[in-house]
BAZAMI-404016 format. One record per residue (C-alpha): residue number from 1; residue in one letter; chain; x negated, y negated, z. Coordinates in Angstrom, 2 decimals. Each point is the difference from the previous one (the first is absolute). Layout:
N
<NUM, "a", "A", <X, Y, Z>>,
...
//
This chain:
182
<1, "x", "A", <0.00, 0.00, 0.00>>,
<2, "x", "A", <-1.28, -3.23, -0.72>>,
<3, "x", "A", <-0.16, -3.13, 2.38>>,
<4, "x", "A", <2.44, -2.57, -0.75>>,
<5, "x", "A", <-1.36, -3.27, -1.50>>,
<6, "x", "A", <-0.17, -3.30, 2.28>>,
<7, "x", "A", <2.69, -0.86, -2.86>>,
<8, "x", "A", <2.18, 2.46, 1.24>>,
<9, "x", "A", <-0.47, -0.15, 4.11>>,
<10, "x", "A", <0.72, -3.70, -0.91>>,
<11, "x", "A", <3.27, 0.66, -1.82>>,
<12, "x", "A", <1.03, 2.69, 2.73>>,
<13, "x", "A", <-0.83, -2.50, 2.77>>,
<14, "x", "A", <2.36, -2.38, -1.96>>,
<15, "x", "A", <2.71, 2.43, -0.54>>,
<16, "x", "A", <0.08, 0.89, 3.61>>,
<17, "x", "A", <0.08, -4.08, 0.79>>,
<18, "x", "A", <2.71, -0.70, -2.41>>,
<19, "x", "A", <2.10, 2.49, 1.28>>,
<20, "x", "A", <-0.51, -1.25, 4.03>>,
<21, "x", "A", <0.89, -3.49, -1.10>>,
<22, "x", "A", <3.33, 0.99, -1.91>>,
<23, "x", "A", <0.75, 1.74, 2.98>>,
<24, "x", "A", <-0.33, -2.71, 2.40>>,
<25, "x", "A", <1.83, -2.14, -2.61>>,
<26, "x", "A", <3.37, 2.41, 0.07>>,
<27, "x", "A", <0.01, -0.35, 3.79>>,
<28, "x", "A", <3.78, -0.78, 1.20>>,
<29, "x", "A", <1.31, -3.73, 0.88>>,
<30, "x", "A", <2.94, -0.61, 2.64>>,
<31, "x", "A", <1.35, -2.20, -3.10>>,
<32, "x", "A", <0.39, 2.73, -1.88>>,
<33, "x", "A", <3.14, 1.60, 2.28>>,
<34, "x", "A", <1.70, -3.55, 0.13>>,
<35, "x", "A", <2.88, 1.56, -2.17>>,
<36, "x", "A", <0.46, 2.96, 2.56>>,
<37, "x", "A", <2.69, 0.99, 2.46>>,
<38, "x", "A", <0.49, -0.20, 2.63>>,
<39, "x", "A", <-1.20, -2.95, 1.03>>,
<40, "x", "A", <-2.61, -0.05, 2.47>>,
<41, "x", "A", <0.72, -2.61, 2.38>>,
<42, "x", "A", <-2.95, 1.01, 3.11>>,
<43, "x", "A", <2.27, -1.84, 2.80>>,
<44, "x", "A", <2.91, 1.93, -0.79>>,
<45, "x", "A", <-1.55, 3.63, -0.73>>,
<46, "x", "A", <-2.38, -0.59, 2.73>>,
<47, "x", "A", <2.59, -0.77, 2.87>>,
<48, "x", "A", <1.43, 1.91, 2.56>>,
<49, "x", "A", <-1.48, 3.53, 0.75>>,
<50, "x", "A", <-2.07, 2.20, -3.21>>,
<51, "x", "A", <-1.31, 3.07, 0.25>>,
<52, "x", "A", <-3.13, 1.44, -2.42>>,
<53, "x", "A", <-1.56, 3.27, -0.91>>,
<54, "x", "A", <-3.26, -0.21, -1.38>>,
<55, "x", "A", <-3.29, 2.00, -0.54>>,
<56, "x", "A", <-3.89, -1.48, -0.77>>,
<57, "x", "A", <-1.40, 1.70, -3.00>>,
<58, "x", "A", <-3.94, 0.37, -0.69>>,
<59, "x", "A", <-1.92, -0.97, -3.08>>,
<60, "x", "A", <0.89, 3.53, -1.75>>,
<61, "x", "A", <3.32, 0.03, 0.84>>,
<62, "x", "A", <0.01, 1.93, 3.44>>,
<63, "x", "A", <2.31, -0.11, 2.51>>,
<64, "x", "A", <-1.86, -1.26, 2.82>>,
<65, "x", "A", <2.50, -1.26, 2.24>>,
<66, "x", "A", <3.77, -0.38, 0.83>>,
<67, "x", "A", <1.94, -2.35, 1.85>>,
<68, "x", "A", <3.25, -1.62, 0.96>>,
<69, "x", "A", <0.81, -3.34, 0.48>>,
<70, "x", "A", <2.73, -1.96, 2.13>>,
<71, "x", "A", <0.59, -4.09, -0.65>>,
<72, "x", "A", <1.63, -2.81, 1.60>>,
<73, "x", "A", <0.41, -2.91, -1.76>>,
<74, "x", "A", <0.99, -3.45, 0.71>>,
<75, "x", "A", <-0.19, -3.32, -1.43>>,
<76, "x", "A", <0.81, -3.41, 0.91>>,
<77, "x", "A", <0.55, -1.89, -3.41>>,
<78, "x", "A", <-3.33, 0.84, -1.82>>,
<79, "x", "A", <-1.91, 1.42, 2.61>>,
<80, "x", "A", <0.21, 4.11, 0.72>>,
<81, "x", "A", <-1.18, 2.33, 2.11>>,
<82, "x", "A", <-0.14, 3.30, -0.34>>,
<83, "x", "A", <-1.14, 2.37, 2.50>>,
<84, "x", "A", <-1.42, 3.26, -1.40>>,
<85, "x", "A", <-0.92, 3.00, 2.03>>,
<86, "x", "A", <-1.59, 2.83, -1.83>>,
<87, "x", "A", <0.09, 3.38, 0.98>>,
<88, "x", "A", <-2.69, 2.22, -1.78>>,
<89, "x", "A", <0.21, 3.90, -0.16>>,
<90, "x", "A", <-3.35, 0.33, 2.04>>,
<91, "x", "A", <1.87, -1.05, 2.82>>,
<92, "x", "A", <-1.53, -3.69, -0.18>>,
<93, "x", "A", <2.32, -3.00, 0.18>>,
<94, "x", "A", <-0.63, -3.78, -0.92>>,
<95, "x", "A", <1.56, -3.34, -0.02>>,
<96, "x", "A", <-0.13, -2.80, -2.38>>,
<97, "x", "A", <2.11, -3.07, 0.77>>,
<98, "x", "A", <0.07, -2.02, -3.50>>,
<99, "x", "A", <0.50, -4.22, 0.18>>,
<100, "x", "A", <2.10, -0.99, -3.61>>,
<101, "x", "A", <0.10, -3.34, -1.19>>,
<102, "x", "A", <2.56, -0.27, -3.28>>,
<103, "x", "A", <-1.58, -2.73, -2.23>>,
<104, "x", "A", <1.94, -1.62, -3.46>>,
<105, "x", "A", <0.44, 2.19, -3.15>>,
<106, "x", "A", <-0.29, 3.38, 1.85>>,
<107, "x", "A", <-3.22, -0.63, 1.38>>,
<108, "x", "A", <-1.12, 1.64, 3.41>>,
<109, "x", "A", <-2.30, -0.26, 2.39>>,
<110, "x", "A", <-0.87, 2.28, 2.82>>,
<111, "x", "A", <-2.13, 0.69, 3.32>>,
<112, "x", "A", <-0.75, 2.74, 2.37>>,
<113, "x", "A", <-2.78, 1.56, 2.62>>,
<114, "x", "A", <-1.79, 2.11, -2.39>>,
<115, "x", "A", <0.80, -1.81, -3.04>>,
<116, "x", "A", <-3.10, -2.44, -1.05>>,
<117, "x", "A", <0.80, -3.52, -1.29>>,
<118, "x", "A", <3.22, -0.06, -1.52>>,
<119, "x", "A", <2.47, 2.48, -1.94>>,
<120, "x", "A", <0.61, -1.47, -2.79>>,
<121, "x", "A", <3.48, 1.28, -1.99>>,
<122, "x", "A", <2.47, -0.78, -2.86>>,
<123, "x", "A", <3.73, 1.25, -0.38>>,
<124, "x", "A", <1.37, 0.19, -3.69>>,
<125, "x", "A", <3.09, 1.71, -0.93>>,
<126, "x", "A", <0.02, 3.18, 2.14>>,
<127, "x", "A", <-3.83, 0.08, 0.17>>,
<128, "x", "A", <-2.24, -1.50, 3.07>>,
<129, "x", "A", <-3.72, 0.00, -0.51>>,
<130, "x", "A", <-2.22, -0.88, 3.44>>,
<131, "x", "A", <-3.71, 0.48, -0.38>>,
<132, "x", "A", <-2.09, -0.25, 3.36>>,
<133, "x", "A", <-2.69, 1.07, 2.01>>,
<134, "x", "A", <0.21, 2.40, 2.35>>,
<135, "x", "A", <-2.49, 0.71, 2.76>>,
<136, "x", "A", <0.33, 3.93, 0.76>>,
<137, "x", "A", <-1.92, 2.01, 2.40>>,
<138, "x", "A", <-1.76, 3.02, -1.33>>,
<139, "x", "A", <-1.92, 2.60, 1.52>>,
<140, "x", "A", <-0.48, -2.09, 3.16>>,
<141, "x", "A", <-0.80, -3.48, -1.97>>,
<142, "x", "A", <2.07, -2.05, -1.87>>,
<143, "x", "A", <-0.20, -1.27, -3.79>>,
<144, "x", "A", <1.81, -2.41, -2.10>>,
<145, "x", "A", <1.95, 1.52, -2.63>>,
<146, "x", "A", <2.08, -2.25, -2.37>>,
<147, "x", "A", <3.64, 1.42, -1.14>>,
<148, "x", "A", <1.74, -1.10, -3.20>>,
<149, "x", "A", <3.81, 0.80, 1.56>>,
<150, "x", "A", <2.68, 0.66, -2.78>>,
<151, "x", "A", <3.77, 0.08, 1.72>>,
<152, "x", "A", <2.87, 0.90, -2.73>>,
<153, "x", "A", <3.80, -0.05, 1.90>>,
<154, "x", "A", <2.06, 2.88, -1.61>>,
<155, "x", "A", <2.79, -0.63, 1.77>>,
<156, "x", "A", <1.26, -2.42, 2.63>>,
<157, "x", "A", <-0.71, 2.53, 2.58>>,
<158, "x", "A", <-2.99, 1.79, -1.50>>,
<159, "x", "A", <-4.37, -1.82, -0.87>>,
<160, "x", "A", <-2.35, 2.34, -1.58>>,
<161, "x", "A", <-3.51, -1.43, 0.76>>,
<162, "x", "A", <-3.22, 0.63, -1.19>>,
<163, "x", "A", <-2.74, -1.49, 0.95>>,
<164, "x", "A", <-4.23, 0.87, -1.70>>,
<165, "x", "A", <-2.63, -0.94, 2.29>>,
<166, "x", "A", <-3.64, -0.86, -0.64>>,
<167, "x", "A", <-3.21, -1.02, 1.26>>,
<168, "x", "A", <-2.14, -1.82, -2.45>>,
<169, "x", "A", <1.94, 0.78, -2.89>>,
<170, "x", "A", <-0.27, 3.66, 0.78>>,
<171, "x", "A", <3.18, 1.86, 0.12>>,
<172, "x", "A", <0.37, 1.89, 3.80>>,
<173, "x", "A", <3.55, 1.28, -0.42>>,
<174, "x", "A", <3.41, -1.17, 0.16>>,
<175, "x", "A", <3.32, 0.09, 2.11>>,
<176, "x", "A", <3.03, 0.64, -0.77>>,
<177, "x", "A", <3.27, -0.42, 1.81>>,
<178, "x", "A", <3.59, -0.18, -0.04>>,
<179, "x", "A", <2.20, -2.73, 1.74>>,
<180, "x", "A", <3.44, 1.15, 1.34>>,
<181, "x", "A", <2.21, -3.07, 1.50>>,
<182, "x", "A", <2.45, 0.98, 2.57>>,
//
């Protein structure tokens, strides 16, 4: 067999490039549910009591952990809380207490403990995108791990959410969950 030419590592290497740019190109925008229904409206879906059923996928695909979620949720004109406590199938449990702020044009805003800086999050049609940093303890340390957070409302009762997350551009895994209102 005969080694390839720099000509042709060149055009490979180019190929491969092309291909990762088109890619990032195709990715999603919230503007492009704005026709979709239901509409998502995040202080009426997210009010009252919610529960969620979720798991954390790895890189490849693997289940790596389930978990169940109960919310309250309140707001006060355009500021919500919502109260989430996580219980995980290893027996763990957490708590994350979120801080909303509803700007113009479906804009959002949002704080918590573990969350560094802000959330930052856009509601279109039935769609809500929220990216944000998340500081997550791991094997006895903790490491910042940024989540691009895609929530789609099916029904007025029922969110599918998905939700990739990454640490310097590399993919970890994702999570995926299911939003049931009461």
């Amino acid at each position: 067999m005969k080694p390839r030419s720099f000509f042709d590592r060149s055009l490979l290497l180019a190929v491969v490039m092309s291909a990762g740019l088109l890619g990032a190109c195709s990715a999603p925008k919230v503007q492009d549910y704005a026709k979709e229904t239901p509409v998502l409206e995040l202080r009426d879906y997210f009010n009252g009591t919610l529960d969620a059923y979720g798991i954390f996928t790895d890189r490849s695909g693997k289940v790596v952990k389930r978990f169940t979620v109960v919310m309250t949720c309140t707001w006060k004109g355009d500021a919500g809380v919502l109260d989430e406590v996580f219980s995980y199938s290893d027996g763990t449990t957490q708590r994350r207490i979120w801080r909303l702020t509803r700007h113009a044009n479906g804009r959002y805003t949002g704080q918590a403990d573990d969350v560094v800086g802000n959330a930052e999050g856009q509601q279109s049609g039935n769609a809500f995108n929220w990216a944000y940093t998340l500081a997550l303890p791991v094997d006895g340390r903790v490491i910042d791990v940024q989540f691009d957070d895609w929530m789609y409302l099916v029904t007025d009762k029922i969110m599918l959410n998905k939700a990739a997350m990454r640490k310097w551009g590399v993919g970890l895994g994702e999570v995926t969950l299911s939003f049931v209102k009461r």
